[in-house]
N, C-alpha and C positions, 0 to 999 in steps of 0.2 A: 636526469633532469627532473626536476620540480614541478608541479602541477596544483594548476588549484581545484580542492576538495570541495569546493559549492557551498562549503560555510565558514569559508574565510581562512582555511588553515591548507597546508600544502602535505601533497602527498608525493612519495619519492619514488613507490613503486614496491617497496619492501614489503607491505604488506597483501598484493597481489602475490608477490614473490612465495612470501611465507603462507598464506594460505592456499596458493599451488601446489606447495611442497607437502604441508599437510595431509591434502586431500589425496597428492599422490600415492603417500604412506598410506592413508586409510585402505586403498583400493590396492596395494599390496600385501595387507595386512588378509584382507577380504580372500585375495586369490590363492594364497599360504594357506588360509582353513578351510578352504573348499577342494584345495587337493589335499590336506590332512586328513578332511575327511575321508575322501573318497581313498586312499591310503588307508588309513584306519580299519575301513571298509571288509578290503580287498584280504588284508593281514587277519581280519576276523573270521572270513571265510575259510582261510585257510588251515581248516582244522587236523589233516590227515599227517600223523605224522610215524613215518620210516625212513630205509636206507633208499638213499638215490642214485643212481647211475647217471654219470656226468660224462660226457664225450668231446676234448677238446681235438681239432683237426682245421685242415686248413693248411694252405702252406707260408702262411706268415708265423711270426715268432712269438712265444709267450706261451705254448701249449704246456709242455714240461711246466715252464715256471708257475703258470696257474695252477698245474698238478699239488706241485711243491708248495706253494701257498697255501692251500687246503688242506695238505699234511700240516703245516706249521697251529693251523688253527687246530688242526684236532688235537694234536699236541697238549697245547694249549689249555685243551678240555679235559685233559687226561686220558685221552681215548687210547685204545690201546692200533699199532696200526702197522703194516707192512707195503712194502717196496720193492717190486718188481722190476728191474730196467730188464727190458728187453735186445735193445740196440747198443745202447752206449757201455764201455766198458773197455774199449783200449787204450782212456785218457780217462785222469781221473780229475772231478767237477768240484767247486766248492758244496755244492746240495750235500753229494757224498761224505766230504769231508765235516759239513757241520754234522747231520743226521744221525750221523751215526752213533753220536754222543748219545743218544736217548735209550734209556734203556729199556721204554717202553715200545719202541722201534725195533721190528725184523727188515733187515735190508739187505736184499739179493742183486749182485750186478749179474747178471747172466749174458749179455751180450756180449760179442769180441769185438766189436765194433763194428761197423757200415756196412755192407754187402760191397763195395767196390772195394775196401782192403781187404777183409779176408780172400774175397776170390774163389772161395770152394763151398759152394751150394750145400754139398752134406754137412759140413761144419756147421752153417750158418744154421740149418734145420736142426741140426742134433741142441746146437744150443739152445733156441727158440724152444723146442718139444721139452728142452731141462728148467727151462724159465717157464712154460705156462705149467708144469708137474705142480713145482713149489707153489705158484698164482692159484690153481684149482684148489689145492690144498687150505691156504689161505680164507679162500671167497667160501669154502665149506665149513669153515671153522665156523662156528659163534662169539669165541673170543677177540674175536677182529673187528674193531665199530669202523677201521675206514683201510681199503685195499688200494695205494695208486699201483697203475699197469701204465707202465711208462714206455712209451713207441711199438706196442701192442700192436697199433695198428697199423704199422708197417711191415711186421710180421705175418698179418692176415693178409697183408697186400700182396704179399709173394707166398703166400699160401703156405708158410710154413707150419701153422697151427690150425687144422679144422676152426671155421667160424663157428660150423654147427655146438660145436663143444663152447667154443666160450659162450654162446647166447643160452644154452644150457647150465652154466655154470653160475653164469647173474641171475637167471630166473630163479633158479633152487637154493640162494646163497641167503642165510639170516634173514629176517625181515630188518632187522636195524642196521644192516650194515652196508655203506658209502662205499662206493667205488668210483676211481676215477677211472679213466681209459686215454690213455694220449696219442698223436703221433697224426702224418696227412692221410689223405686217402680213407677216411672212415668209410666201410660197406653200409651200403644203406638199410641193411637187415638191422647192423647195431645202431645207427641213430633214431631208428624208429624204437627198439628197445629200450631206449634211454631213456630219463626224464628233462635232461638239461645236455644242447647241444650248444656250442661253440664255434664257428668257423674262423680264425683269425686270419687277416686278409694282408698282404706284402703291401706297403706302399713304398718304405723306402729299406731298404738294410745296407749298413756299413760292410758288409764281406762283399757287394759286388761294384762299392769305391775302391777295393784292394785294401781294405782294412782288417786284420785277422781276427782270429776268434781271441774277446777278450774275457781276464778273469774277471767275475763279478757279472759277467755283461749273460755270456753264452759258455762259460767253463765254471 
């Protein structure tokens, strides 16, 4: 609707409109560089630069794949880097199957799978104790910029591997050198040793709709 502008010509509102809009833009414009800045900031402070120990845990899903992620990017960088599965190992994953391609990749399955299939406690331990050997070894080298320990921590959970020794083994390990740690259950000795903790949290999963583990998804 039409209006009259008090000196004879009609106004239709378009320009209330458009200089609404404007001024909206201007004050998002405003709130973008005031967190740029303080961004900017915060990126500046942060001058210290080594290896980090990263701790993903929790019983929702994504911890491994975050692991995995991380190796992709170091890759990426050329960093040179190894894999430790702990748990998994009586089926085999797409992770495994691309990873292994790299020939800048050491990648260990050591696990036989779940502690409810195998069913014999010494097994499970002897394997675990032949998986953190290779991982010690690794986290000792200097040649190594990034270690993932993949369900690690569910091997500490059933005590198959001294903590004391892996908190030992991150503290003495390269100063440049990245290690992930996966798996639920993290002891709280290792999250404090950490620098970057994780907890991912279940809200919904497709395996307790009766929907199996799918490739691409969880294999």
């Amino acid at each position: 609707m039409s209006t009259d502008n008090g000196n004879g010509g009609k106004n239709d509102g378009m320009g209330d409109r458009a200089g609404f809009a404007a001024s909206s833009e201007e004050r998002h414009r405003e709130r973008m560089q005031r967190k740029k800045e303080l961004i900017d900031r915060k990126i500046a402070q942060a001058t210290i630069e080594r290896g980090v120990l990263v701790v993903n845990t929790g019983n929702g899903k994504g911890k491994s794949s975050s692991g995995f992620g991380m190796l992709a990017r170091s890759l990426g960088h050329g960093f040179k880097c190894g894999v430790v599965q702990f748990i998994k190992g009586s089926f085999s994953t797409g992770e495994e199957a691309f990873f292994r391609r790299f020939e800048e990749l050491d990648y260990h399955v050591m696990g036989e799978g779940f502690t409810w299939e195998t069913q014999d406690k010494e097994r499970d331990i002897r394997a675990a104790q032949s998986a953190w050997a290779i991982a010690a070894k690794m986290m000792a080298d200097p040649g190594y910029d990034f270690v993932l320990l993949d369900e690690l921590n569910i091997a500490l959970a059933h005590r198959y591997i001294a903590l004391d020794d892996v908190l030992a083994a991150v503290a003495a390990r390269p100063e440049r050198q990245h290690v992930v740690i996966t798996g639920r259950g993290a002891p709280d000795a290792l999250i404090e040793a950490a620098d970057t903790v994780t907890e991912m949290r279940v809200i919904k999963h497709a395996f307790k709709a009766g929907i199996k583990a799918q490739k691409g998804i969880e294999l």
